[in-house]
C-alpha positions in Angstrom: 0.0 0.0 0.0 1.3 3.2 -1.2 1.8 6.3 1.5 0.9 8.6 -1.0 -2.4 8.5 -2.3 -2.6 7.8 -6.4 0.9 7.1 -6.2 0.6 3.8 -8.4 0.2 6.4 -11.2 2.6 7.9 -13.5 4.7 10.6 -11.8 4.5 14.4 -12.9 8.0 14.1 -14.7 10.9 17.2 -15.4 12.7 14.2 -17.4 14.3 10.8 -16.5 16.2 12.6 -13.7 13.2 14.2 -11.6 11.2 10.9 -11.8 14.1 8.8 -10.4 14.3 11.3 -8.2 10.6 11.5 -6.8 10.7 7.8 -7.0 13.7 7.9 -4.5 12.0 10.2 -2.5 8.8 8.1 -2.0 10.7 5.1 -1.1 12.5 6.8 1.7 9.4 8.6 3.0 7.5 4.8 2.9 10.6 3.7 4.4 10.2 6.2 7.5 6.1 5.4 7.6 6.8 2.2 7.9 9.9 2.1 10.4 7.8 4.3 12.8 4.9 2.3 12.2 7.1 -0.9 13.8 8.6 1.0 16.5 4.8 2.9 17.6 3.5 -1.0 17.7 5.8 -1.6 20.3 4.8 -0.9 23.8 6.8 2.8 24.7 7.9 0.5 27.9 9.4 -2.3 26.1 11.6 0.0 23.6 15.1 0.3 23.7 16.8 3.6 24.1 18.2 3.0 20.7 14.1 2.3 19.4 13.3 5.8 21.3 16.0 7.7 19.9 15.4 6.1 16.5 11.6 6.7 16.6 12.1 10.8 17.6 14.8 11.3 14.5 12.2 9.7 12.4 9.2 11.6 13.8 11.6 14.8 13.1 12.6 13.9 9.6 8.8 13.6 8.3 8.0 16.6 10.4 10.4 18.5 8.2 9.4 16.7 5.0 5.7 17.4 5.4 7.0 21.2 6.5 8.4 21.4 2.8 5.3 20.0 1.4 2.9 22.3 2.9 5.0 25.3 2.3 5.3 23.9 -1.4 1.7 23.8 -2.4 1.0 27.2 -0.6 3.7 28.5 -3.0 2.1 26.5 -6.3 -1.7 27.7 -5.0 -0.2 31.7 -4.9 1.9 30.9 -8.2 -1.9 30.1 -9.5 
């Protein structure tokens, strides 16, 4: 199952280069949802202190990522 809804699609392409690029990009953002998604099924109690650190960075990193995404369609909506 795909993280990002009508993903199974053809991408939006700038050439060879941007799709492999937004292909890349999806992977490691499934990657993340699906890494936190193991650690969050774990009891908070029964994680290591490597699991909590691990789970934070992660939480950070899509934080940021869905930052960028938000700020980017507010930029495309006023580009409009």
């Amino acid at each position: 199952m795909s993280t990002f809804p009508g993903g199974e699609g053809p991408l939006q392409s700038g050439g060879p280069r941007h799709e492999h690029t937004q292909i890349e990009l999806y992977g490691h953002v499934e990657g993340l949802c699906r890494e936190e998604t193991e650690l969050l099924e774990l009891a908070e109690h029964e994680r290591t202190a490597h699991q909590h650190e691990r789970l934070q960075a992660i939480t950070a990193e899509l934080d940021r990522i869905w930052e960028h995404l938000r700020e980017r369609a507010q930029r495309l909506r006023r580009a409009v």
